[in-house]
C-alpha positions in Angstrom: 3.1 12.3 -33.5 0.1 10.6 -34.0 0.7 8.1 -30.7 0.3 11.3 -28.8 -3.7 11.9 -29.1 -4.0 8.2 -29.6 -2.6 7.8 -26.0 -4.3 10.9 -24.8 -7.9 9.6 -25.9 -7.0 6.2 -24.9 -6.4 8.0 -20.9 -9.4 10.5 -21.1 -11.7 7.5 -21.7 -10.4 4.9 -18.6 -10.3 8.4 -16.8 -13.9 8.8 -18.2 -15.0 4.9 -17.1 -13.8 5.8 -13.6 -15.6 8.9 -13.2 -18.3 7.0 -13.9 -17.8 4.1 -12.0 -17.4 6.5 -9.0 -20.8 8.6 -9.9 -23.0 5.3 -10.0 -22.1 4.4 -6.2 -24.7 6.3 -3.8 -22.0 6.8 -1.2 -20.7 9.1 -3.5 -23.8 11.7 -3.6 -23.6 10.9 0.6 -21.2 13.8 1.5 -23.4 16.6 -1.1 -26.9 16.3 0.6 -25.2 16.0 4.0 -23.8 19.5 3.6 -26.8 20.6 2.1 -28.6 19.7 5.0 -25.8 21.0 7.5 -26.0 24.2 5.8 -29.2 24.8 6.2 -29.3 23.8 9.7 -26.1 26.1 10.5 -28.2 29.7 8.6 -31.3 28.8 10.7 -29.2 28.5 14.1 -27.7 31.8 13.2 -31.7 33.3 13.3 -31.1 32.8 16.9 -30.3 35.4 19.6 -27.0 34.1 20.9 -25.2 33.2 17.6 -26.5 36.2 16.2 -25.1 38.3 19.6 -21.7 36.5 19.5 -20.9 37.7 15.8 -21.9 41.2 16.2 -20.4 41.6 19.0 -17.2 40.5 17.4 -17.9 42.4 14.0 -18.1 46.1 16.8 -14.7 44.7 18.2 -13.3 45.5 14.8 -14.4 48.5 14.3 -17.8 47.0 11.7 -21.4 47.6 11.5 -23.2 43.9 12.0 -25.7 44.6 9.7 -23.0 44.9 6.6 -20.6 42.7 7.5 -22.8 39.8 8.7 -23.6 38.9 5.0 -23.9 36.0 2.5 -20.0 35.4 2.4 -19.8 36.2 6.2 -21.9 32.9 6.5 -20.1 30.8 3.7 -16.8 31.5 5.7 -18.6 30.5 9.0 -19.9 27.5 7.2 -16.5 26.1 5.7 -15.0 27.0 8.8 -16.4 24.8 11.8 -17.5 22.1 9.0 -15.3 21.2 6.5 -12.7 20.1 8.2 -14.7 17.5 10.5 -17.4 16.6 8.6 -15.2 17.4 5.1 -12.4 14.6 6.3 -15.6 11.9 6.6 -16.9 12.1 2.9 -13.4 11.6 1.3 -12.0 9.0 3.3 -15.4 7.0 2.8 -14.8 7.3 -1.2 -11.1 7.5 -1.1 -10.7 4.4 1.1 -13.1 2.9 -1.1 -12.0 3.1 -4.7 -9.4 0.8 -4.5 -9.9 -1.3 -1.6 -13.4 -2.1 -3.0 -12.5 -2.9 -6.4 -10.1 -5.6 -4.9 -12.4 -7.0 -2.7 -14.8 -7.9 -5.5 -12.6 -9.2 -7.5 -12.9 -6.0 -10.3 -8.9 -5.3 -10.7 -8.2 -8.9 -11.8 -10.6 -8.3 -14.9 -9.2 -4.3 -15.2 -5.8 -5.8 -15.2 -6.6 -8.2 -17.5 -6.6 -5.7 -20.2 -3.3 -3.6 -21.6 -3.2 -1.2 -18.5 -0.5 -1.0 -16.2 -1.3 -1.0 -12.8 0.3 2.4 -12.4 -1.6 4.1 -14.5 -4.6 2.7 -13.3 -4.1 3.9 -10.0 -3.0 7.1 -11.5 -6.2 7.3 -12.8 -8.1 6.5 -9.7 -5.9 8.7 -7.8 -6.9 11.6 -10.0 -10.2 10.5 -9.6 -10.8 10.8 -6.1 -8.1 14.0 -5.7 -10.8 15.8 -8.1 -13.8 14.7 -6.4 -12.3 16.3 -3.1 -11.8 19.8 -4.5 -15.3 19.4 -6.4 -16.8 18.2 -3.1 -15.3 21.7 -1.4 -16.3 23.6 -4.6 -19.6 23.1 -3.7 -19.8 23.6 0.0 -18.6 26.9 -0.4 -20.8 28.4 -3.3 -23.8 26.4 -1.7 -23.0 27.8 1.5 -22.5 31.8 -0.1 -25.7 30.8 -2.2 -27.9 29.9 0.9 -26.6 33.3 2.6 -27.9 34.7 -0.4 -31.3 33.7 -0.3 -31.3 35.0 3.5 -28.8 38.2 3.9 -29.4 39.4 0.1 -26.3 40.5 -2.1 -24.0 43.0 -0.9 -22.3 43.9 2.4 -18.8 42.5 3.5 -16.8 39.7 4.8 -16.0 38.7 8.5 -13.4 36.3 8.4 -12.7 35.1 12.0 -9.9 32.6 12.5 -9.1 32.4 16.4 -6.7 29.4 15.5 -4.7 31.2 12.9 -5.3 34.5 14.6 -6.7 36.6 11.2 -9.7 38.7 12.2 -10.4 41.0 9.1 -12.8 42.9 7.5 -13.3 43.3 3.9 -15.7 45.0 1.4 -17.8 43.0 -1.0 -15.9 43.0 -4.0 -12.6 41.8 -2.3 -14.7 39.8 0.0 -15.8 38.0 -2.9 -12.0 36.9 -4.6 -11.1 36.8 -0.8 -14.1 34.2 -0.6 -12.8 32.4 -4.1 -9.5 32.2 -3.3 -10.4 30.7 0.4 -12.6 28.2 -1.7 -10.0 26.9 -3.5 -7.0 26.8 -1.0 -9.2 24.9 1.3 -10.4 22.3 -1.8 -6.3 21.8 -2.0 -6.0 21.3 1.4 -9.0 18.6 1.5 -6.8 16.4 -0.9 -4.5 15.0 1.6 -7.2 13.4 3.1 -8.4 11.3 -0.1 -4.7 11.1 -0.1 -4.6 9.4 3.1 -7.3 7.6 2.5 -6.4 5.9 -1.1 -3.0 5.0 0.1 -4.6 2.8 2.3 -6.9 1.4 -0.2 -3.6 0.2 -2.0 -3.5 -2.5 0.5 -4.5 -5.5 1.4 -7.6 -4.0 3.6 -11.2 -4.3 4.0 -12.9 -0.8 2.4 -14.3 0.1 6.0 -11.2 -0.3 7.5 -9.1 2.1 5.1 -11.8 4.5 5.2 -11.7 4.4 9.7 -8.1 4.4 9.5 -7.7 7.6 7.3 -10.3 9.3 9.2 -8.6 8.4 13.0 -5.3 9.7 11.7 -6.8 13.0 10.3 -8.9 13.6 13.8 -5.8 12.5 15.7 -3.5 14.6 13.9 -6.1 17.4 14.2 -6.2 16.8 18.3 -2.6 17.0 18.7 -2.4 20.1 17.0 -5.6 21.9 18.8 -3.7 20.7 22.2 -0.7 21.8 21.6 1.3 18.7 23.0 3.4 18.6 20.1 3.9 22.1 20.4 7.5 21.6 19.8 7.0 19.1 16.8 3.9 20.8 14.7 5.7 20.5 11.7 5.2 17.1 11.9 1.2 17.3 11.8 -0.5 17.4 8.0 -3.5 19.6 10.1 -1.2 22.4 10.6 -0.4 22.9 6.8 -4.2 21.9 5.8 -5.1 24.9 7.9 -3.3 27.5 5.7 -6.3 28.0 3.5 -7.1 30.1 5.8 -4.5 32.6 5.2 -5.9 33.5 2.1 -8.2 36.4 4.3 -5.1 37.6 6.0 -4.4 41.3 4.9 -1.5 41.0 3.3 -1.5 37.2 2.2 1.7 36.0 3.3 2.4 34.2 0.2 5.4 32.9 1.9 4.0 30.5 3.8 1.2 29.3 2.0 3.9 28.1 -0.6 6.0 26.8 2.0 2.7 25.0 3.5 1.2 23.3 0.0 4.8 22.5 -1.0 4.7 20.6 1.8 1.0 18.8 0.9 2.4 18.5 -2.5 4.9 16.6 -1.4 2.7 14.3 1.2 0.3 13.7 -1.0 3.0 12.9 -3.9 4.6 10.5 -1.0 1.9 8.5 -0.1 0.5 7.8 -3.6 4.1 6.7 -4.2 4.1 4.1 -1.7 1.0 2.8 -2.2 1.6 2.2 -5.9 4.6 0.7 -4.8 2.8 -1.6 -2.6 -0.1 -2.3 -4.8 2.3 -3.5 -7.7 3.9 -6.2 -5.2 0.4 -7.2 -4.4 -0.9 -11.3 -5.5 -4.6 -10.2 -6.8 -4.9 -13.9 -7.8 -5.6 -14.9 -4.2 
């Protein structure tokens, strides 16, 4: 009984060590300013005419006033919405394809390893490292987003969630706009895991940091491509960016619960899959050499 907290503590503190590790790189801190800045950027374009025309033109279509529903969480939605994704995917594969890959190429995991750690737990560790730095990363684009739209639209008024791709067009009162905007906040930090998935798988190998961080990134933006052309229309199940995009849902009216199990059983299962292999590639890695 007592081996239990023993091995717990022993885990929270290498868990601890990598969280730090990962803090004291400056790439880290790259992805939060950069969305601080875009976020700023995106509420000043919206000051403009034409954006400003666009939304309230759509927010009469449904049957809104623009001057409630164009508020605070109206603008965190927009935000998460065209960003996330693009600019979202660039941020995790540069940590994700660098926690691992990195540490290899400077010779750190031959001293780690040199201690009584296995190497699956250590990349467990890492894993879970980078997995929560994703949703954290997406915590805070979405409450700095709805924080920003404070400080210009004020509290109160409702949400416009637009989603041409996934065809939801809904309007909601403040105080479900508000779990509406939560729950969207956290489906869409879920989602954003595969891609530190992606990108740490290819960290397992043999590969220059760089390299696993362009990799992951091509095949999330060619995935993405495929799906926004439709030339796989026949094979979509086969693209990751078509269950990513079921955060989303959680603004439909109802929530087709469904599929949005169906979709992150799916990225469950991805993301268990390529952590798998990579562990299982790493282990039959010669860190000697």
């Amino acid at each position: 009984m007592v081996l239990l907290p023993n091995f717990m503590t022993l885990l929270l503190s290498q868990w601890r060590a990598e969280w730090l590790k990962l803090l004291a790189r400056k790439r880290t801190y790259i992805g939060f300013a950069a969305f601080l800045l875009l976020e700023a950027v995106i509420l000043v374009v919206f000051q403009f005419e034409a954006p400003e025309k666009l939304y309230r033109r759509l927010i009469v279509q449904q049957g809104g006033a623009f001057e409630e529903y164009f508020s605070a969480l109206t603008l965190g939605f927009i935000v998460q919405a065209i960003s996330v994704g693009l600019l979202g995917s660039i941020y995790l594969a540069l940590v994700s394809g660098d926690i691992v890959a990195k540490e290899s190429e400077d010779g750190n995991l031959r001293l780690l390893l040199a201690r009584p750690i296995s190497r699956l737990r250590l990349l467990a560790l890492k894993y879970a490292t980078c997995s929560c730095y994703a949703f954290l990363l997406v915590q805070f684009i979405a409450w700095t987003a709805f924080l920003l739209g404070l400080a210009m639209r004020g509290w109160g008024g409702g949400l416009f969630a637009f989603s041409p791709e996934l065809k939801i067009a809904e309007l909601w009162s403040w105080e479900l706009g508000l779990q509406r905007y939560a729950l969207g906040a956290v489906f869409l930090g879920f989602s954003m895991i595969t891609v530190s998935s992606v990108a740490f798988f290819l960290s397992c190998f043999k590969i220059k940091p760089a390299a696993a961080t362009i990799t992951a990134l091509s095949y999330i933006l060619i995935d993405s491509i495929l799906l926004r052309s439709n030339l796989m229309k026949s094979y979509e199940f086969l693209l990751v960016s078509q269950y990513m995009e079921i955060w989303g849902r959680a603004y439909a009216d109802p929530i087709p619960w469904a599929l949005v199990t169906r979709s992150y059983s799916v990225l469950i299962a991805v993301n268990f899959s390529l952590f798998t292999l990579g562990a299982a590639w790493f282990q039959s890695r010669d860190l000697k050499s």
